[in-house]
C-alpha positions, 0 to 999 in steps of 0.5 A, spaced: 410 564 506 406 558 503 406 552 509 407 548 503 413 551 500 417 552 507 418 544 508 422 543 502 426 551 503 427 547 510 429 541 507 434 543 502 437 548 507 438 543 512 442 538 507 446 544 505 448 545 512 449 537 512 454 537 507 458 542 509 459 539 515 461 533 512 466 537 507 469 540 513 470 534 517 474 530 512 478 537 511 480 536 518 481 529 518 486 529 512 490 535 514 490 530 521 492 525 517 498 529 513 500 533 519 501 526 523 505 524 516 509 529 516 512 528 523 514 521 523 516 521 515 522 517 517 518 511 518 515 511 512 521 508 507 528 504 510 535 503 507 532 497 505 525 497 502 524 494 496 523 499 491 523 499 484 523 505 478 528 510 477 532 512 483 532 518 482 525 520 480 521 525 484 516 522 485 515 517 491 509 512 492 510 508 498 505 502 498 504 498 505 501 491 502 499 485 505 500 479 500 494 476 501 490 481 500 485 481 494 485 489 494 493 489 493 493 484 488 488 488 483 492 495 485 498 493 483 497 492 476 494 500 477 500 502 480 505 499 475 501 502 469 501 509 473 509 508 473 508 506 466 505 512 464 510 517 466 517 513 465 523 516 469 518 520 473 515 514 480 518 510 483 515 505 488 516 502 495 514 496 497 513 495 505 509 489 508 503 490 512 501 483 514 494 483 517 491 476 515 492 470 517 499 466 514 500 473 511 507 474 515 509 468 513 509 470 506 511 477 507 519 473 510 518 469 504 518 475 499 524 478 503 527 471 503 528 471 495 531 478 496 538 475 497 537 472 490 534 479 486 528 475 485 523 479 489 519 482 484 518 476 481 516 472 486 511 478 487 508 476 481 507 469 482 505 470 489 499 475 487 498 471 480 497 464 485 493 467 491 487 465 491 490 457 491 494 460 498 490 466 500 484 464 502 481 467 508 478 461 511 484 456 510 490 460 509 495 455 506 502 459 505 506 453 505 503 452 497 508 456 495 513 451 495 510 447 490 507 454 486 513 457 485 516 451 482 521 452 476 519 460 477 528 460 478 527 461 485 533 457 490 528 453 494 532 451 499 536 457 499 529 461 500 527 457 506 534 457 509 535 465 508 527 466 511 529 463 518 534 469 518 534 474 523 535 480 518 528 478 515 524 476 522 527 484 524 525 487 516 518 484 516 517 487 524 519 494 523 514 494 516 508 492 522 512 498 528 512 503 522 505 503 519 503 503 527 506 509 528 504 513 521 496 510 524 495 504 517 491 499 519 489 497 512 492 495 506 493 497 501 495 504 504 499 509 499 503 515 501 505 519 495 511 524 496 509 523 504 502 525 502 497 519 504 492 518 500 486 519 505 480 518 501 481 511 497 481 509 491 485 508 484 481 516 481 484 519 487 490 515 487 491 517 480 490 525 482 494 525 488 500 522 483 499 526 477 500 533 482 505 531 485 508 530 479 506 537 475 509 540 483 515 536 481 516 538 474 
């Protein structure tokens, strides 16, 4: 054979063997990752998470957040136009993961406003105003006070019930239980216990959509 066409030959087998390795790899690095989901399923949701969607839907997205992180932000109105798009078929289960700076301050304050059913609500407003509170340099979780002004939420109320120890102790099982199911990022997404491995809103939107034709 031609020295000149072995090279390229070569070359192109070599890649191939490449690819394959990689595709090999991140199969077993996601079968990993899902037998490790499977044996501690039970720290994936608690009694009292928050969640919202029809209780009795089959299919389950389990989303630790961070309140301060950027990506969250932007994926939770994904999120809700995925639940949006298949009505009665998702529900959703928030669980804090508060990896920044001043994130685990605001992550009592959300559970705080859960004893006045305001949660999602201030959700809304916490993402809507995180760029005034969340910056990375010079987190300033203290804002909310004044952000979430005139919003319904009881204030004084809010800052009494975040001294709870209920909330304290929710907030550090949210943080022990992503330990054990190995997050160490936010968002991190689990759909019917199958963790999204390969991140990104196509793939989440893949991943919900088979457990949805599985469950229907």
């Amino acid at each position: 054979m031609n020295n000149k066409l072995k090279a390229p030959i070569v070359g192109a087998l070599l890649l191939i063997v490449f690819a394959v390795g990689v595709l090999v790899y991140n199969e077993k690095k996601t079968d990993a990752v899902r037998e490790l989901a499977a044996r501690n399923a039970q720290y994936l949701m608690r009694d009292y998470s928050p969640t919202i969607g029809d209780p009795n839907a089959k299919v389950t997205i389990v989303e630790f957040f961070d309140p301060a992180c950027e990506t969250c932000k932007a994926f939770h109105p994904l999120v809700k136009g995925i639940m949006a798009a298949n009505p009665g078929r998702i529900k959703l289960v928030l669980r804090y993961l508060p990896l920044h700076q001043g994130s685990d301050y605001v992550a009592k304050f959300l559970e705080a406003s859960r004893n006045q059913n305001r949660f999602w609500e201030t959700l809304e407003i916490i993402y809507d105003t995180q760029s005034s509170w969340a910056s990375h340099h010079n987190p300033q979780p203290e804002k909310l006070w004044s952000l979430l002004r005139g919003s319904g939420l009881d204030l004084s109320r809010n800052r009494e019930d975040m001294a709870l120890p209920a909330v304290t102790q929710r907030v550090q099982q949210d943080l022990a239980d992503a330990r054990q199911l190995q997050v160490d990022r936010t968002p991190g997404f689990f759909v019917n216990g199958k963790p999204l491995v390969q991140f990104g809103y196509e793939q989440l939107q893949q991943l919900v959509n088979s457990e949805i034709r599985n469950s229907y």
